[in-house]
C-alpha positions as CSV (number, residue, x, y, z in Angstrom):
1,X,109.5,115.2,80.1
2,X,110.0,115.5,83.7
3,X,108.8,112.3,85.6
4,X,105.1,112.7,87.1
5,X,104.3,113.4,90.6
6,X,101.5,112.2,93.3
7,X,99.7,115.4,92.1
8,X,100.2,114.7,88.4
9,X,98.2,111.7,89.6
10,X,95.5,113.1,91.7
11,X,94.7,115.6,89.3
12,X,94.6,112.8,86.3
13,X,92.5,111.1,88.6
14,X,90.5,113.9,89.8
15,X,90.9,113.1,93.5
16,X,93.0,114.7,96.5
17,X,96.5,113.8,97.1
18,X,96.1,112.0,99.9
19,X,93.4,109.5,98.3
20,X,96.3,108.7,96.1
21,X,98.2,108.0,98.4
22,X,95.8,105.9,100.0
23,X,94.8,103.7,97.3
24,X,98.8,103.4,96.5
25,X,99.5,102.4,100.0
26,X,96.6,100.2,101.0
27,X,95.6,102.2,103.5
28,X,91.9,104.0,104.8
29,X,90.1,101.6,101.9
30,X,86.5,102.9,103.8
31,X,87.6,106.6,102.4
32,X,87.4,105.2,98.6
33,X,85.6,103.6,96.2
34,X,86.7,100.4,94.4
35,X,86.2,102.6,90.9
36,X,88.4,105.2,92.5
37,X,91.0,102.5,93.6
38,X,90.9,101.0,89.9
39,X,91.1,104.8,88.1
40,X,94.1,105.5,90.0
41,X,95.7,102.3,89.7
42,X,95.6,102.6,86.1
43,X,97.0,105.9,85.9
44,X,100.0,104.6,88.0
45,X,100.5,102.4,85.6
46,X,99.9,103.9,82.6
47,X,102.6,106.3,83.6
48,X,105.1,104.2,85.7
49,X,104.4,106.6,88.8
50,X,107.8,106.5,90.7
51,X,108.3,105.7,93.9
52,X,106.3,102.7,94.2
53,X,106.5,99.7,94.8
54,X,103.3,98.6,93.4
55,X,104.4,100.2,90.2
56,X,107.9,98.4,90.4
57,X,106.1,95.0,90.6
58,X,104.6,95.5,87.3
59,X,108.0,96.6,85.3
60,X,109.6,93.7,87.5
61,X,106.6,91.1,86.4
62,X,106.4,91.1,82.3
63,X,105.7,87.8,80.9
64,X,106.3,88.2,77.1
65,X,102.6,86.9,76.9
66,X,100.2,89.1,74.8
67,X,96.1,88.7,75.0
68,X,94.8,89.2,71.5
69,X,91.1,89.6,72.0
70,X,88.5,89.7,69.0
71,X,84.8,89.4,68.6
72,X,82.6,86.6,67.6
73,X,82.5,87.2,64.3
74,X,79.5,86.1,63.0
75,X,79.7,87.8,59.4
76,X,82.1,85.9,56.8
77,X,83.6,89.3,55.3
78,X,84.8,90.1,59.3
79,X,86.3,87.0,59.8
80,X,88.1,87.2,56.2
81,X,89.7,90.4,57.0
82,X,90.2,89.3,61.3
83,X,91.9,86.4,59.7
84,X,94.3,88.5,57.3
85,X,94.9,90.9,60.0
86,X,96.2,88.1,62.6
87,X,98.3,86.6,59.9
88,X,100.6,89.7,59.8
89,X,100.1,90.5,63.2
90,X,101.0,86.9,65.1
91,X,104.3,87.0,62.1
92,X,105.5,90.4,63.2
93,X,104.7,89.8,67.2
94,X,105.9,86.2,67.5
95,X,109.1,86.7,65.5
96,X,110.2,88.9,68.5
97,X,109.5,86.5,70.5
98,X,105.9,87.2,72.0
99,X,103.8,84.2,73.6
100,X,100.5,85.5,71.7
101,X,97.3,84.2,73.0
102,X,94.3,84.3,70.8
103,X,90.7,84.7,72.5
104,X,87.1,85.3,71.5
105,X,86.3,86.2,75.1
106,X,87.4,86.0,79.0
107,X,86.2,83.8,80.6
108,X,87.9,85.9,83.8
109,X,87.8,89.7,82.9
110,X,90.9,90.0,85.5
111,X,94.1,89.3,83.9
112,X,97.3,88.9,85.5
113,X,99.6,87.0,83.6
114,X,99.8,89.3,80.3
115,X,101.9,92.0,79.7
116,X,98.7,93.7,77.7
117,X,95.5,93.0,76.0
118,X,95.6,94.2,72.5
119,X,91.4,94.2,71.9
120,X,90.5,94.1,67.8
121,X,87.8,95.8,66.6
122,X,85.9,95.9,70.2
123,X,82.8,98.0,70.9
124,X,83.7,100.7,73.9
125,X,81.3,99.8,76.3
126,X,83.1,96.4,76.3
127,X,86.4,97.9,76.4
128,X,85.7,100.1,79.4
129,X,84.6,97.0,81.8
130,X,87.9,95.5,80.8
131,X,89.8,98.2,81.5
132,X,88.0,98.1,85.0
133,X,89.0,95.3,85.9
134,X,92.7,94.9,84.6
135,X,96.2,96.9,85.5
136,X,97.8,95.8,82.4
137,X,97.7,98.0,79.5
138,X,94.9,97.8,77.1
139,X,94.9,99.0,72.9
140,X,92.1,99.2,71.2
141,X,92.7,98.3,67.4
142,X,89.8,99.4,65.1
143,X,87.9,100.6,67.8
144,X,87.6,104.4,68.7
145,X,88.1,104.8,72.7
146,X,86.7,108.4,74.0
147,X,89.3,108.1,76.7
148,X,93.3,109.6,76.5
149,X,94.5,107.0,78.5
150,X,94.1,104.1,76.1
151,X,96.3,103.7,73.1
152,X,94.1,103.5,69.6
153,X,94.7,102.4,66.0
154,X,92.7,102.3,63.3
155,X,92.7,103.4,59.8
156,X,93.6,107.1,58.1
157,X,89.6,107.2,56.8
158,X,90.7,110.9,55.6
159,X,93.4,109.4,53.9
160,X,91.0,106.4,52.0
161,X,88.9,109.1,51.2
162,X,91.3,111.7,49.5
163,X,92.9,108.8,47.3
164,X,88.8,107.7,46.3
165,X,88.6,111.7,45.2
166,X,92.1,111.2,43.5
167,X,91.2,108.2,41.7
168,X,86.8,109.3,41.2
169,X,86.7,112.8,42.2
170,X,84.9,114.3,44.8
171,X,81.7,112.5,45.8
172,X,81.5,110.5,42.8
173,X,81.9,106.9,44.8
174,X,80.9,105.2,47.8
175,X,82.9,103.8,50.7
176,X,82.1,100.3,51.3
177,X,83.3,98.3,54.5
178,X,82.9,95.2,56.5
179,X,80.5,95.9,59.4
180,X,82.4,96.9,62.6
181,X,81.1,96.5,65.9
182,X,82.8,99.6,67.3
183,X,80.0,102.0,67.3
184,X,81.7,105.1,67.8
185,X,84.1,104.7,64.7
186,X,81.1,103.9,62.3
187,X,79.6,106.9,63.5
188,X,83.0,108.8,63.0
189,X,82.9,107.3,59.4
190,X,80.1,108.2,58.6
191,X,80.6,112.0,59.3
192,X,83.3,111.9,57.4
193,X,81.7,111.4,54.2
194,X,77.9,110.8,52.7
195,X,77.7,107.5,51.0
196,X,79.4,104.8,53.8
197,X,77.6,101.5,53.7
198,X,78.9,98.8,56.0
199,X,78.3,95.6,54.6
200,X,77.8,91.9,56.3
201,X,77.2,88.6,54.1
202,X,73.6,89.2,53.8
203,X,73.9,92.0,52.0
204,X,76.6,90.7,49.4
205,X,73.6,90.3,46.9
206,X,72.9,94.1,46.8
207,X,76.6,95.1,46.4
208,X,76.5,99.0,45.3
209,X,77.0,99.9,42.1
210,X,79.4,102.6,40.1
211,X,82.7,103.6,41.9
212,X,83.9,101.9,44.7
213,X,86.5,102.8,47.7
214,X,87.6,100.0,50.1
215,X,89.6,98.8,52.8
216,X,89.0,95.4,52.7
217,X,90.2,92.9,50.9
218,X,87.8,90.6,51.0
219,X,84.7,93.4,49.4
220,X,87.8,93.9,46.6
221,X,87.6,90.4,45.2
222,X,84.0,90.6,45.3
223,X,84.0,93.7,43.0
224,X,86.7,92.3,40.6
225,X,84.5,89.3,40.5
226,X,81.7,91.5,39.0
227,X,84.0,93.5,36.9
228,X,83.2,97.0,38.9
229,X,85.6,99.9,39.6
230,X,86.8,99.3,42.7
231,X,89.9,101.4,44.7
232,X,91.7,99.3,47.0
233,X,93.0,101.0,50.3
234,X,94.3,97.9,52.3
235,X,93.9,97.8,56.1
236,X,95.8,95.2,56.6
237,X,99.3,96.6,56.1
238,X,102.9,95.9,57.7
239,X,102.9,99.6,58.4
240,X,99.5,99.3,60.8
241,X,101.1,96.3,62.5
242,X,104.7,98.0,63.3
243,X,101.9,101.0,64.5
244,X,100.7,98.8,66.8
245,X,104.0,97.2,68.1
246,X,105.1,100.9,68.4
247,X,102.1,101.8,70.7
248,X,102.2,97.8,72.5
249,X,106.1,99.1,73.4
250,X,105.0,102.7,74.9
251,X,102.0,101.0,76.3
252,X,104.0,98.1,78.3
253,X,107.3,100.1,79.2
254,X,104.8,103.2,80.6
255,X,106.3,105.7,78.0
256,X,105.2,109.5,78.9
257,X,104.4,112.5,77.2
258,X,103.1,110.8,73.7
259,X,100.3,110.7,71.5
260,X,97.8,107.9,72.3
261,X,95.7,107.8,69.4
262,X,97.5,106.6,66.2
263,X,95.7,107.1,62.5
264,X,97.5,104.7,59.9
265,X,97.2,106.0,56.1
């Protein structure tokens, strides 16, 4: 793919050339917004925009430290499967010798000494005011992001569903999953097929009955526990990690020209 150009940029940014050039420069800050300034400046880095030297400072300023940021998980079945999740992840990341650091929130939404924030499970509106405020890359893992500029991974759900029809048949089960906060994936769930329910601790008593499809390992012992038919899909797989090391690579070396959402069966 050829390299991009100032008007690759403008138009990805939907602004004039010469506001890119502006922003990229320092100059005429009176003839932009700070949301304009903070659009482009992702994009330039997103894509590695050469020549620049602001874009040079960020290849030349990688730290090897990685933000992994999660919710407060206040139901026990997301913690369980956060927790089995970070195990693989934290193995896979720090073996290659990534500083990883773990956090429930920012305390400064501005990050500078990251090479990218890899957000778990975050709702979008959250995500976005991140990505506002920060020039390092941001992924969004189990979290569906209506933007092409982020990198996203989360589950193959057509994937969970076809082995539940393989193993049921067709609508003769329900998918049953840990609550997520991420909004927009639940609703994309949910389209997908007609008996979803997302579960928390509160609702372990009324577990549903008959044929069950799940991603989660923790709702899996609960249904072997009560002897039910249960389909286990795991989430928690070496293949999504090396999915998201894949993407964290493309992400921080400004790779062009590839696909940004990622679906893992």
């Amino acid at each position: 793919m050829e390299k991009i150009t100032i008007k690759d940029i403008a138009r990805l940014s939907g602004v004039s050339v010469a506001t890119v050039s502006y922003v990229i420069n320092g100059k005429h800050e009176d003839r932009y917004t700070q949301e304009t300034k903070r659009k482009i400046l992702q994009i330039v880095n997103l894509y590695n925009f050469q020549p620049s030297r602001l874009a040079q400072s960020f290849a030349l300023s990688k730290s090897s430290n990685v933000i992994i940021l999660t919710g407060k998980h206040n139901s026990v079945l997301q913690k369980s499967e956060s927790y089995d999740f970070l195990r693989l992840f934290c193995k896979t990341f720090e073996r290659l010798g990534y500083n990883l650091i773990m956090r429930t929130h920012l305390e400064n939404t501005r990050v500078d000494t990251a090479d990218a924030i890899i957000c778990v499970g975050m709702e979008e509106d959250k995500f976005r005011r991140l990505a506002q405020e920060n020039y390092v890359p941001l992924l969004s893992v189990d979290g569906k992001i209506n933007d092409e500029l982020f990198f996203q991974i989360y589950q193959d759900f057509n994937y969970v569903l076809e082995e539940g029809e393989k193993a049921f048949g067709k609508g003769n089960f329900a998918l049953v999953l840990a609550d997520m906060y991420n909004e927009t994936l639940k609703k994309e769930i949910n389209n997908l097929y007609d008996s979803v329910v997302f579960m928390d601790e509160r609702d372990v008593k009324d577990l549903p009955e008959g044929n069950v499809v799940t991603v989660h390992s923790s709702l899996k012992k609960l249904y072997e526990f009560k002897n039910s038919n249960v389909l286990f899909v795991p989430a928690n797989t070496q293949a999504r990690v090396d999915a998201i090391l894949d993407c964290f690579n493309k992400a921080t070396e400004r790779v062009q020209g590839t696909e940004h959402t990622v679906t893992v069966k």
